[in-house]
C-alpha positions in Angstrom: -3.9 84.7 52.2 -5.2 81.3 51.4 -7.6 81.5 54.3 -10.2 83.2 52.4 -10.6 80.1 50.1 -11.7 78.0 53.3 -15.1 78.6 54.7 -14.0 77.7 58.1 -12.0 80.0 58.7 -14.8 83.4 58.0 -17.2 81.2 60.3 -15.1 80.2 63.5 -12.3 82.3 65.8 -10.7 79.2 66.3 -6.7 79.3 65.5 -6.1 75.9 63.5 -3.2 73.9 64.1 -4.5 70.5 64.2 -3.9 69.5 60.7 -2.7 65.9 61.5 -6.0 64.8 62.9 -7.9 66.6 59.6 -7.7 70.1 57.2 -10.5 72.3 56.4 -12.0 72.1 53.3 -11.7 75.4 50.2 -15.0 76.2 49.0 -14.9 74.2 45.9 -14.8 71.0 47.5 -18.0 71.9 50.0 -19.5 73.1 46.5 -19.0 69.9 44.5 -21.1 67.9 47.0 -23.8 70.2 47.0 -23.9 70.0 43.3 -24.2 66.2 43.1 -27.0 65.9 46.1 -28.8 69.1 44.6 -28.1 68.8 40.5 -27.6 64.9 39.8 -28.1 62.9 42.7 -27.7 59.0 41.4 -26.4 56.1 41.7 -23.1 54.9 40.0 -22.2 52.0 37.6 -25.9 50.9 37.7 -28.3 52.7 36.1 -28.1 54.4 32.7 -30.2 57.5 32.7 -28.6 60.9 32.3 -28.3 61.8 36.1 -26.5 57.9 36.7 -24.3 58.5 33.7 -22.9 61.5 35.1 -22.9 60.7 38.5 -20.6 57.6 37.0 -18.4 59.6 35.0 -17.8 62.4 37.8 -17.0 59.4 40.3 -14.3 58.1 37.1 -12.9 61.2 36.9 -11.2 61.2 40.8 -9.7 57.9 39.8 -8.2 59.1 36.9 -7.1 62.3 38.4 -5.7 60.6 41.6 -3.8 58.0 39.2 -1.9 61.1 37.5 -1.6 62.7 40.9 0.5 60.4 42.4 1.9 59.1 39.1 0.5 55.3 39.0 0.3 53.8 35.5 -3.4 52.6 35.1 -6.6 53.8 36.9 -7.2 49.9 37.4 -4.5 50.6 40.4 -6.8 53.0 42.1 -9.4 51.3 44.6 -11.3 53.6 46.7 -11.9 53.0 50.4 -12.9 54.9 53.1 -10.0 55.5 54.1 -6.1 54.7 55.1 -7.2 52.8 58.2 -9.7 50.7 55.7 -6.9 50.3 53.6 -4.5 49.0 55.5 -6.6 46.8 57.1 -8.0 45.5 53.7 -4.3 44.7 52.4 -3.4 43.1 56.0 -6.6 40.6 55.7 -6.8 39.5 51.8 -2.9 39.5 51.0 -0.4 39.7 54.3 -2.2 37.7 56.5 -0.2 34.9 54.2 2.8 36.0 55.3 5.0 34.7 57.7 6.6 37.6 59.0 5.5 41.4 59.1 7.5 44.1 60.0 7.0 47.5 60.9 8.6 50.7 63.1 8.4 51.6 66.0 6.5 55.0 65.3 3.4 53.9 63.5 -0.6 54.4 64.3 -2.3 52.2 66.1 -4.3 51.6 62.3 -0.7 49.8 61.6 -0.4 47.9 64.5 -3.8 46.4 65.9 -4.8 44.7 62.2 -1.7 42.6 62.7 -2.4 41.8 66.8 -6.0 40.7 64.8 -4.4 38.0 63.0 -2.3 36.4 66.7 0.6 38.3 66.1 2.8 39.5 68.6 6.5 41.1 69.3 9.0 38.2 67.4 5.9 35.8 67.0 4.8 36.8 63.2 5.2 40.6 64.1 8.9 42.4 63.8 9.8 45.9 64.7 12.4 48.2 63.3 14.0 50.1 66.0 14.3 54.2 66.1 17.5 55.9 67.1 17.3 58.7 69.6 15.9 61.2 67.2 13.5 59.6 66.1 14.7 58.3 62.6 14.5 54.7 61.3 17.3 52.4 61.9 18.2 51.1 58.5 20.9 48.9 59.8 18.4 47.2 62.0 15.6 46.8 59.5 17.9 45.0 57.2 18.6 42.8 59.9 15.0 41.9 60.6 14.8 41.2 57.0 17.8 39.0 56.5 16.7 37.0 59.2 13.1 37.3 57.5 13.5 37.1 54.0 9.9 36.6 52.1 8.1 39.5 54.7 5.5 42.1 54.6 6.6 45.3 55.3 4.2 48.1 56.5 5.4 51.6 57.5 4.1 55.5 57.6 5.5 57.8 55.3 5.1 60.5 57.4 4.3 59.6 61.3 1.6 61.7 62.5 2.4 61.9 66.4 5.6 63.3 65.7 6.1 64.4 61.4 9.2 62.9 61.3 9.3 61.5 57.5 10.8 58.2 56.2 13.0 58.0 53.5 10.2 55.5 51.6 12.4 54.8 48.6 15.4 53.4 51.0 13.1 51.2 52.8 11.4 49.9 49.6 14.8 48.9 47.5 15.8 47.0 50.9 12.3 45.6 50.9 12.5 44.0 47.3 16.2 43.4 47.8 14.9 40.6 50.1 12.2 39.4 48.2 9.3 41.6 50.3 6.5 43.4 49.9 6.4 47.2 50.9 2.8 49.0 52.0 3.1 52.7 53.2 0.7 54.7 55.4 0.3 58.2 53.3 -2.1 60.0 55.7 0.3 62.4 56.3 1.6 62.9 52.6 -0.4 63.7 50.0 -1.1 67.4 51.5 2.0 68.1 51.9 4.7 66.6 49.1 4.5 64.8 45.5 4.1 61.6 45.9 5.3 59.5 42.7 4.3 55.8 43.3 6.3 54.2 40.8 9.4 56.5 41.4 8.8 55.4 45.3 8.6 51.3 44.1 6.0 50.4 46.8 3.6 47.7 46.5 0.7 49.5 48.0 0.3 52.8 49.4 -2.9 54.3 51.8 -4.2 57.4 51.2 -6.4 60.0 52.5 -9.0 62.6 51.3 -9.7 64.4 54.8 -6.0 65.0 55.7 -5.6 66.2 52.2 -8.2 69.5 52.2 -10.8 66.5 50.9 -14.3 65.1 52.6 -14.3 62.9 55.2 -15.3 59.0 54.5 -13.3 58.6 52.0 -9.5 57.2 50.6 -7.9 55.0 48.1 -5.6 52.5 48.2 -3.0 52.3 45.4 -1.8 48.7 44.2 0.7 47.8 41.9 -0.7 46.6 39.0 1.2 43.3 38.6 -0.1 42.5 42.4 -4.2 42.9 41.4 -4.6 39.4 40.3 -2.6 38.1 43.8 -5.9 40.2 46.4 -8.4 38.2 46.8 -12.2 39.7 47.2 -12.2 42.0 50.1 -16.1 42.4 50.8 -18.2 41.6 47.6 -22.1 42.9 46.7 -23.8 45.3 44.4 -20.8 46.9 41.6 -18.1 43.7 42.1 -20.3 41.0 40.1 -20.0 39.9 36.4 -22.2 36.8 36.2 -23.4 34.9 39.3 -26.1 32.1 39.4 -26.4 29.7 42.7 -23.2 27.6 42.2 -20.5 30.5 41.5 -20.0 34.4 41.5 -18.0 35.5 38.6 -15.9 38.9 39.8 -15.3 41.9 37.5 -11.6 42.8 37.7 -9.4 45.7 39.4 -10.9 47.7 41.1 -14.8 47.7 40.7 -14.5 43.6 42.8 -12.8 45.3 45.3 -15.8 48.3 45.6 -18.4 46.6 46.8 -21.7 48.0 47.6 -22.6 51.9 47.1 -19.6 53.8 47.6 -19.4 57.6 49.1 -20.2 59.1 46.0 -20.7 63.0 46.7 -17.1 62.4 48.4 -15.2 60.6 46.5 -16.5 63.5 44.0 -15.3 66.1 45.3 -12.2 64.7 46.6 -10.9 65.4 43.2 -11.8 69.0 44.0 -8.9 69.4 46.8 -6.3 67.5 44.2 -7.4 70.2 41.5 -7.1 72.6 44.8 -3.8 71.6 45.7 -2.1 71.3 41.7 -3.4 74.8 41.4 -1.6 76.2 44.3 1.5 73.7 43.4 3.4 71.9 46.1 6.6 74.1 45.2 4.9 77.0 47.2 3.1 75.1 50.0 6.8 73.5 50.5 8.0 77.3 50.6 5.2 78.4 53.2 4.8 75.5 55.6 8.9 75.3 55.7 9.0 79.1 56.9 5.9 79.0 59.1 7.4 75.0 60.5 11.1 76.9 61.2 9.4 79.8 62.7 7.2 77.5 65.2 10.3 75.5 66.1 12.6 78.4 66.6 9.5 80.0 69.1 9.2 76.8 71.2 12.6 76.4 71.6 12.3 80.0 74.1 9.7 78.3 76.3 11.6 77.3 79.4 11.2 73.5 80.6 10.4 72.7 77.3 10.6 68.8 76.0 11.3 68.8 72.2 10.7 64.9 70.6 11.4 66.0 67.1 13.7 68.1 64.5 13.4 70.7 61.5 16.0 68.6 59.9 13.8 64.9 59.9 9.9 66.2 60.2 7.5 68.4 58.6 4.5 70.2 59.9 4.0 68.7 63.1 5.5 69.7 66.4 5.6 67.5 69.7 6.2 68.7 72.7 6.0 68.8 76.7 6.6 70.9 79.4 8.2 69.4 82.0 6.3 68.6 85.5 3.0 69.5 83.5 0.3 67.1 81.8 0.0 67.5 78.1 -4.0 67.1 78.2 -4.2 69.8 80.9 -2.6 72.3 78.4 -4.5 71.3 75.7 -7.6 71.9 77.5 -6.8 75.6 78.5 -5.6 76.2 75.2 -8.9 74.8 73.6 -10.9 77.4 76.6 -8.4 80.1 74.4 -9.6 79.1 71.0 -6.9 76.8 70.5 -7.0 73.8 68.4 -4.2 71.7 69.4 -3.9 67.5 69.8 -2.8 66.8 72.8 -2.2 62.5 73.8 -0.5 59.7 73.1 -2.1 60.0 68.9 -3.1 56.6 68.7 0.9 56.0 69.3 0.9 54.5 72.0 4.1 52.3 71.5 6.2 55.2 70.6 4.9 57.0 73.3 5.7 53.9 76.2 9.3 53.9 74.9 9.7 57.1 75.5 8.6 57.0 78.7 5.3 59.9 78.3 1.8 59.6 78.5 1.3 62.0 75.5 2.6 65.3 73.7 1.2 68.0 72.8 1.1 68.0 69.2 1.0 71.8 66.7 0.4 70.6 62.9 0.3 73.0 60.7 -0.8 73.7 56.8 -0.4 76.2 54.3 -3.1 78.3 55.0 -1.4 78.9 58.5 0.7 82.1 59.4 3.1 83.2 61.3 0.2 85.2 63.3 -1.6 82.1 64.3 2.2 80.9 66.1 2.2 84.0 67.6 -1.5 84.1 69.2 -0.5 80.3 69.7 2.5 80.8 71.9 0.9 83.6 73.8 -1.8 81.3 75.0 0.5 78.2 75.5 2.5 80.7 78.4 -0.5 81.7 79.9 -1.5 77.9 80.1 1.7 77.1 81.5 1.8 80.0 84.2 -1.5 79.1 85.0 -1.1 75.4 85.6 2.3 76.2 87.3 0.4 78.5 90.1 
């Protein structure tokens, strides 16, 4: 049904299931960045002719529509980036790197772990991590721990984890964090597509968030900060858009967020970014709950016949991602037949290595799914992932 509004999808017999690495795009966002390039092509917060001022005000209007999106109270909490991995590492070197202590869990990208290993910190020197129990989910009992022994920390954990979809209980974490005087970041890559995300109903500090995993263009994010925390960043890169009055002694800084936007930013992009939000409100997340929950249950229930099968995650704790193994065969040699079949799979360790070490793999093969996915594409999946198996069994 929803195919049709995805270009992709008339153009290539690929079946898509590799949502967690990126979505396709609908038509209205590839349309929106042909317009700017082709109608208005200019510069932003620079110039004042015609062409700038509407390049400017089309650029405004993502910030305004993101800050409604995910409920923040003032656009001056929206600063765009290129992206979650920009904006964790932005928050990790102009406001954590002060801290003492930061904590994360055991599941997170590689994004959330190697800014911290950048700043000398290692396992129980500067660096704390919050155990998982044996399906996966975070051990509250153990994070409080870590943060009663480290009061006055910096938390930073995924909302959703994309090697395995298994889905945090942000709001928990978060009145724990503050309870002991901390500050909460989350890693919303896997979020925004997929579930409402209200920022101030949440009470983080910061959260990271995509445009590509969220039907947007590539190159492009935004990191939300609450407002009371604005004056506490410092300058993350400055240049071009971030300056109110400089001469050779000092550079004066214009405030939240235009000093934290240095330089010319990914304008067509950030653009048409707004164009999946609009996409995604239009559609409502009521129904893509309704269709990815069928379609998730229906791809859980089918894996669960494979014989040999290796299951690292639930229905009952994840969303839209399935990881798997068969036993006695290499993930990456599956994924590799199933790509020769027009299968578009991850299959690896997902830049998770940690998790993946503990639990004693080199990889999983990972099935993310979206909306515009059916039950067809399981079944043509499945089909193909036996004849991989019987294959590499022979």
């Amino acid at each position: 049904m929803y195919k049709n509004d995805f270009p992709f999808f008339k153009n290539s017999s690929v079946t898509y299931l590799d949502n967690a690495a990126t979505t396709q795009k609908p038509q209205a966002v590839l349309n929106k960045i042909l317009e700017y390039y082709t109608n208005y092509c200019s510069n932003t917060h620079r110039s004042n002719h015609g062409d700038a001022n509407r390049a400017t005000k089309e650029f405004e209007e993502t910030r305004t529509i993101l800050k409604e999106f995910i409920n923040a109270k003032d656009e001056s909490e929206i600063i765009f980036t290129k992206g979650v991995t920009e904006s964790l590492n932005m928050v990790a070197s102009i406001f954590a790197n002060e801290f003492k202590t930061i904590i994360i869990s055991s599941i997170e990208h590689h994004s959330n772990i190697t800014p911290w290993h950048m700043q000398n910190r290692t396992l129980h020197q500067g660096l704390e991590v919050v155990n998982i129990k044996e399906n996966l989910e975070f051990d509250f009992e153990h994070f409080e721990e870590l943060l009663k022994a480290n009061p006055n920390s910096f938390v930073s954990i995924t909302h959703v984890s994309n090697a395995f979809g298994v889905k945090h209980n942000i709001k928990k974490i978060a009145k724990l964090t503050h309870k002991y005087n901390s500050y909460l970041m989350v890693d919303g890559a896997q979020s925004l597509a997929h579930f409402e995300i209200d920022v101030q109903d949440l009470d983080v500090d910061f959260y990271a968030i995509s445009s590509h995993k969220t039907y947007g263009p590539t190159g492009v994010g935004a990191l939300y900060v609450k407002q009371e925390l604005l004056e506490k960043l410092k300058t993350y890169q400055t240049g071009g858009a971030t300056i109110n009055d400089v001469n050779f002694q000092r550079s004066l800084m214009l405030s939240s967020p235009y000093k934290f936007e240095a330089g010319t930013q990914n304008i067509a992009d950030v653009i048409a970014f707004k164009e999946a939000l609009k996409y995604i409100k239009n559609i409502g997340y009521k129904t893509i709950h309704t269709i990815e929950e069928e379609i998730y249950s229906y791809l859980h229930n089918e894996l669960k016949k494979i014989e040999n099968i290796v299951l690292y995650n639930n229905v009952e704790n994840s969303i839209v991602s399935k990881s798997f193994n068969i036993k006695d065969i290499n993930s990456e040699d599956i994924g590799i037949l199933l790509d020769k079949m027009h299968i578009a799979v991850r299959a690896g360790h997902h830049c998770a290595q940690p998790i993946m070490k503990k639990l004693n793999i080199d990889g999983t093969i990972r099935v993310s799914i979206a909306f515009y996915n059916t039950k067809e594409d399981i079944d043509i999946f499945i089909k193909a992932l036996k004849k991989a198996i019987t294959m590499l069994k022979d």
